[in-house]
Residue, then its C-alpha position, 0 to 999 in steps of 0.5 A: x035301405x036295400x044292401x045296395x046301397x048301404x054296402x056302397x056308403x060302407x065302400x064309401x066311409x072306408x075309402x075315404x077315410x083309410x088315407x087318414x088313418x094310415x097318416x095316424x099310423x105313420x105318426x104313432x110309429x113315427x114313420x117318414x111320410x113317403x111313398x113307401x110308408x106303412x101309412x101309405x100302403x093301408x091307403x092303396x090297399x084298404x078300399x079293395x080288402x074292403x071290397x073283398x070283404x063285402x063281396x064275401x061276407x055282406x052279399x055283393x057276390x062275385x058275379x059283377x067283378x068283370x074279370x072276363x076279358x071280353x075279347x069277342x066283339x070289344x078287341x077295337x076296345x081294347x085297341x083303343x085303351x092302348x092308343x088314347x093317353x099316346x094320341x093325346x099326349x102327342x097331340x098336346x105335345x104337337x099343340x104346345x110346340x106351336x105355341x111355344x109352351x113345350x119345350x121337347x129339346x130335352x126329349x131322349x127317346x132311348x131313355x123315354x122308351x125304356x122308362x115306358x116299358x119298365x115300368x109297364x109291369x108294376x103299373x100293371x099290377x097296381x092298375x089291376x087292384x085300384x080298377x077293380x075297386x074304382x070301376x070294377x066294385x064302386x061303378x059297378x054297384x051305383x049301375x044298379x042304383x039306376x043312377x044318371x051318367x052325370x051323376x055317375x061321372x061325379x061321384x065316381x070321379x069325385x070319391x076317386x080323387x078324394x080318395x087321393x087328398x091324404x096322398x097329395x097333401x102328405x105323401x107325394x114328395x113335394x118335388x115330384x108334385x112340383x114338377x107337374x104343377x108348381x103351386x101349393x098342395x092344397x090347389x095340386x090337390x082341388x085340379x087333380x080331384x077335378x082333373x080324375x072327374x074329367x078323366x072318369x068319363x072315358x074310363x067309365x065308359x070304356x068299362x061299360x063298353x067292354x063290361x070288363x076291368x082289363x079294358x081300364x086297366x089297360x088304359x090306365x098303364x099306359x097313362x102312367x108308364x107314359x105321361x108321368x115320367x115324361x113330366x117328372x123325368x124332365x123330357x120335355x119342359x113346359x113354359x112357366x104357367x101354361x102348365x095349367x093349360x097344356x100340361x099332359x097330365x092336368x092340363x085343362x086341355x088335355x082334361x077336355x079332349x078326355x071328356x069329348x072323347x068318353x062323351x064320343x064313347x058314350x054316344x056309341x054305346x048307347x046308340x049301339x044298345x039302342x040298336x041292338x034293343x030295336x023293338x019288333x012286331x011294334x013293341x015299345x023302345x022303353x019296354x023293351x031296355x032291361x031296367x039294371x041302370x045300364x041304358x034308360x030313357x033316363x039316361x040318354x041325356x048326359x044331364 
């Protein structure tokens, strides 16, 4: 087993089970479970000290942790980052509308706008920490396996949501999960692990495109500052059961205009990098692709 690999099954074991152990803490020391528990900080915050730690101390390095910017020649990345969650948000909204399965009456733009920039900053911070774990370690270390991109929207996805479970299922208020989706946790849970695999597609890929974390994580403070509390907050209501179609943050909709547009993503990277790898003086395409996992004849088909 090459280090590779066996320090993403470390990643992997330790993410997967912080959650847990954290639920264990909270119970020996008979603590609320909430989202200010003690349990609840060991899940936020385990997978990236373990990322850390294997960076130090089993020979990850720091070389592929992405936190250059970028900026020359990815500033339309970042552009875009910003403006997807708003577009399609607004989109579905518009959608919903006409169908009668929104109700914005409630809509207050003062307020929206005001929860939306306060809470820019600490979603910040958090994005910061959880991208550098999800695409700046876990994404980054299954490139160089060589990995397809279905594959890599999988597990990535997959663990990702997974990693979610002991939050869904204990430490999201049973309230704030109500007002997204009105079901039991267990069926919240298996959509929203779904919902984050369909999501991974466009974060991954955006990644890819800026061979940066900021660029996700950007997109992912707007996503929260932005669509969590339009639901939770009560500016707009949507009708009894079309929460699973047109629902801004788990809508199956919604999920499918995120995975055409990561596939859209997709597409241009690859034809750019297959641009930029055009072959002179009659050299082989193939021949010509550096072999780290990135772009391989492989991997131009999605499956």
């Amino acid at each position: 087993m090459n280090r590779t690999i066996r320090n993403i099954i470390i990643f992997v074991f330790v993410s997967l089970s912080c959650g847990w152990f954290g639920l264990f803490i909270d119970k020996i020391i008979e603590s609320r479970l909430n989202e200010e528990s003690l349990g609840m900080g060991i899940w936020l915050i385990l997978p990236l000290v373990t990322t850390l730690l294997l960076r130090i101390f089993a020979g990850d390095g720091w070389k592929d942790i992405g936190l250059k910017l970028n900026i020359k020649g990815n500033i339309k990345w970042y552009i875009i980052s910003f403006i997807i969650f708003p577009f399609v948000t607004i989109f579905i909204l518009i959608l919903g509308k006409i169908f009668g399965w929104i109700n914005i009456l409630n809509f207050k733009a003062k307020a929206y706008l005001a929860g939306f920039i306060g809470t820019l900053g600490v979603n910040f911070i958090k994005n910061f920490f959880e991208e550098s774990v999800w695409r700046g370690y876990l994404t980054t270390k299954l490139l160089k396996t060589k990995i397809k991109d279905i594959w890599l929207y999988i597990i990535v996805g997959g663990i990702w949501g997974i990693w979610h479970l002991p939050y869904y299922l204990f430490f999201l208020p049973h309230s704030a999960m109500y007002e997204v989706l009105p079901v039991g946790r267990i069926v919240f849970a298996i959509i929203s692990i779904i919902t984050m695999v369909f999501w991974s597609v466009m974060f991954i890929e955006l990644y890819r495109l800026t061979e940066s974390i900021w660029s996700v994580v950007l997109l992912h403070t707007v996503e929260d500052s932005l669509i969590n509390h339009l639901i939770i907050d009560g500016h707009i209501i949507i009708v009894s059961g079309k929460e699973i179609l047109v629902s801004p943050i788990i809508g199956v909709i919604t999920s499918l205009l995120y995975v055409c547009i990561g596939l859209i993503l997709r597409y241009y990277r690859v034809k750019n990098y297959w641009k930029k790898s055009k072959p002179s003086h009659n050299r082989s395409v193939t021949a010509s692709l550096p072999y780290d996992g990135s772009v391989t004849a492989r991997t131009l088909c999605v499956m």
